[in-house]
C-alpha positions as CSV (number, residue, x, y, z in Angstrom):
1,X,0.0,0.0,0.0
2,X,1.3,3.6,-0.6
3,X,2.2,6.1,1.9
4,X,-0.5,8.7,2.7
5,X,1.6,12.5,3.0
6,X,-0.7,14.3,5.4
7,X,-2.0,16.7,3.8
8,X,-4.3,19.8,4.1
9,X,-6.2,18.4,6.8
10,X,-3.0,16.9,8.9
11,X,-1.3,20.6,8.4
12,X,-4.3,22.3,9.9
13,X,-4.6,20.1,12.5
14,X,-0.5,20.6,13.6
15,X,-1.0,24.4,12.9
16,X,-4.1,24.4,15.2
17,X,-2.1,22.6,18.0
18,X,1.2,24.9,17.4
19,X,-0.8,28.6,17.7
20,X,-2.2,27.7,21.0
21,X,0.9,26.6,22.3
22,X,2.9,29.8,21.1
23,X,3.7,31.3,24.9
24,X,5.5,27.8,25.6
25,X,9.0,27.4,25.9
26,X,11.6,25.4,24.2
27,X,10.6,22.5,21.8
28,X,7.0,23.1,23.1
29,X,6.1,25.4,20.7
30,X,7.9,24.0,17.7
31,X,7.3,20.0,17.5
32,X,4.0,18.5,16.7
33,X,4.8,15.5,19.2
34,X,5.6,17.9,22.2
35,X,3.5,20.9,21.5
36,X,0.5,18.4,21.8
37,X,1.5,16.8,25.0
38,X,1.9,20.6,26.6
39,X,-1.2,21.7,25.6
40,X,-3.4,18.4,26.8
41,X,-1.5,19.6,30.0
42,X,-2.1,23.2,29.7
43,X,-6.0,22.8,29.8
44,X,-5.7,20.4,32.2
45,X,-4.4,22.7,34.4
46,X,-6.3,25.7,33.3
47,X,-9.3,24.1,34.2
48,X,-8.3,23.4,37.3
49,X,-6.9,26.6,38.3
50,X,-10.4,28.4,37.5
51,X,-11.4,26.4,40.3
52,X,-8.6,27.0,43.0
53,X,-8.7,31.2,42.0
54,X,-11.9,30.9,43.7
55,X,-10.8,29.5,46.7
56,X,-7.8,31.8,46.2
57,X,-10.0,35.0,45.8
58,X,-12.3,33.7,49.1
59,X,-9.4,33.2,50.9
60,X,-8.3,36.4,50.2
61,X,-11.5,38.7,51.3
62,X,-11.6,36.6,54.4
63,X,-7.7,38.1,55.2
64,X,-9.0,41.6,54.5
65,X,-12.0,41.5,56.3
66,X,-10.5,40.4,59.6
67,X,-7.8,42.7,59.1
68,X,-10.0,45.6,58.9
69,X,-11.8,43.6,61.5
70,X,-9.1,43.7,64.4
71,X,-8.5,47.4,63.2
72,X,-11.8,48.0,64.7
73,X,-11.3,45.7,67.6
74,X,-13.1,42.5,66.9
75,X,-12.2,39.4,65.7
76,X,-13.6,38.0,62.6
77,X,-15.8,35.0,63.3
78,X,-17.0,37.4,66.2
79,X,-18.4,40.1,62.9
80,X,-19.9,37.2,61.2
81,X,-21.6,36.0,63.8
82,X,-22.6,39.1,65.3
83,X,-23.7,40.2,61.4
84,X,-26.1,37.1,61.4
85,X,-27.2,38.3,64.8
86,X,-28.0,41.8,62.9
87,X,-29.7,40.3,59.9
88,X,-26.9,42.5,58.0
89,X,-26.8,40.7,55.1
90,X,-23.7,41.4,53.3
91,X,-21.7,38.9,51.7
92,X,-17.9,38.3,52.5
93,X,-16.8,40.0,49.0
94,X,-18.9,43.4,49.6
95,X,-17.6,43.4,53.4
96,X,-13.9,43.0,51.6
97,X,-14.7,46.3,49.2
98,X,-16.2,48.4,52.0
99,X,-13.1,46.8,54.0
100,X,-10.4,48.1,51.2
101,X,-11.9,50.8,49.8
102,X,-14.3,52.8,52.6
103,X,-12.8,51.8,55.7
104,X,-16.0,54.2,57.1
105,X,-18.6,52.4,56.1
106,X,-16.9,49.4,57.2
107,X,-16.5,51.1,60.7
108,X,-19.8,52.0,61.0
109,X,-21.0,48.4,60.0
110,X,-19.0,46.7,63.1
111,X,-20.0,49.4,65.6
112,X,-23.3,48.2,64.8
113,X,-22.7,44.5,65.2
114,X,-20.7,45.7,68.5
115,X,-23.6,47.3,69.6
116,X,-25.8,44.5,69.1
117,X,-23.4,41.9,70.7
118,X,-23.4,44.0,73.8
């Protein structure tokens, strides 16, 4: 049996693989073989880092609430507590804005859960 060249629809294929591994290093963005291994990688770990930058991002307002927090005098799981007590309703990414950006507001919001623990 003859050999089969690939053709158009082989070098489209390649080419596909080889643009969407262009940012990789080395042999990674020049051979078929490799560039194809890197990128089944690549999304692998894509996907799972759009999971952890959530955790990441929570993990994050949590630090900057009960930073702001202890600024004021309290302790975090004591304004979270003392919130539900309240019925303020404000989730832990709007406490971290008012937290990092209006440190009054923010203020105002824990003298009100003080003033209801007490």
């Amino acid at each position: 049996m003859a050999r089969v060249k690939g053709g158009y629809t082989t070098h489209r294929r390649h080419k596909k693989v080889l643009d969407s591994v262009k940012g990789h290093s080395g042999s990674r963005h020049r051979r078929f073989k490799v560039a194809k291994e890197s990128l089944i990688h690549a999304l692998a770990y894509s996907t799972a880092h759009r999971r952890s930058k959530k955790r990441d991002q929570r993990s994050l307002m949590i630090t900057r609430v009960n930073a702001a927090a202890r600024k004021c005098g309290i302790s975090y799981s004591q304004l979270i507590h003392g919130m539900k007590e309240s019925n303020i309703e404000l989730n832990r990414k709007s406490l971290s804005l008012l937290a990092y950006n209006d440190f009054e507001a923010f203020e105002k919001i824990v003298e009100e859960v003080k003033s209801d623990l007490n």
